[in-house]
N, C-alpha and C positions, 0 to 999 in steps of 0.2 A: 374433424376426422373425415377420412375419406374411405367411398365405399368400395371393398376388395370383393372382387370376383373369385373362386376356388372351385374349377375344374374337376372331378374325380371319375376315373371311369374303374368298371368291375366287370371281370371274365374271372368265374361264373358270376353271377348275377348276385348282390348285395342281399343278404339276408339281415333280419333285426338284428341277431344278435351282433353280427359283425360294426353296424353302425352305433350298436351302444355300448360296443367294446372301443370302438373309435374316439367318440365321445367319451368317454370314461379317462383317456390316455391322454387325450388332446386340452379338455377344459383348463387344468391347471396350465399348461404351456401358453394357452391364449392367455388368460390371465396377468398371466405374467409380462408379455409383451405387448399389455395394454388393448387388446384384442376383443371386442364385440360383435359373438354372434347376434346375427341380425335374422333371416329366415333361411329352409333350401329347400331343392326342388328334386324331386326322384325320378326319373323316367319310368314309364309303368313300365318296362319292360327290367327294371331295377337294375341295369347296364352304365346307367349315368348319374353324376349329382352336380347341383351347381349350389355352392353355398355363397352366401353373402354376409361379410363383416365388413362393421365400422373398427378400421386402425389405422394407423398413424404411417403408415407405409405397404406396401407388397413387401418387401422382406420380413416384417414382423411377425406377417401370414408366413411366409415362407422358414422361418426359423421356428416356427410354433409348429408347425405338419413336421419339420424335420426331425426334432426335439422328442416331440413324441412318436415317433416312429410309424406315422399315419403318410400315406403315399396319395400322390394328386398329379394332376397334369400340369396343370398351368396355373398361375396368381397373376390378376391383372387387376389395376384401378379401371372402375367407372363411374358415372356419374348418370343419377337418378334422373330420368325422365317421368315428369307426372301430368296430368290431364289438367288438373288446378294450377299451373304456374306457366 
């Protein structure tokens, strides 16, 4: 599996409930197209997110966000840089 980048930006500013309304709509869609959340990152100013899954393509991701009616900028493959390899 290869690791997907997902872009999200928010005007106004991301509130909990919105991401666990996100989440809530999204989990089964990832599921389904084989799809593992891995971690994400918020901006503190809660304007931005960067999630990252293990799937089998950028379209998987990209048909999982559509699916469930979750909006994003961008889906991109990358590849893990780590300090130990």
């Amino acid at each position: 599996m290869t690791h997907m980048i997902v872009e999200t930006l928010y005007d106004p500013p991301a509130s909990d409930d919105e991401i666990d309304a996100n989440a809530t709509k999204l989990d089964p869609c990832l599921q389904g197209h084989d799809v593992r959340w891995l971690r994400s990152y918020m901006s503190l100013d809660r304007r931005r997110r960067i999630c990252i899954f293990e799937a089998p393509d950028a379209d998987s991701v990209r048909v999982s966000y559509r699916s469930a009616g979750v909006k994003f900028e961008r889906v991109w493959p990358a590849e893990e840089i780590r300090d130990d390899e």
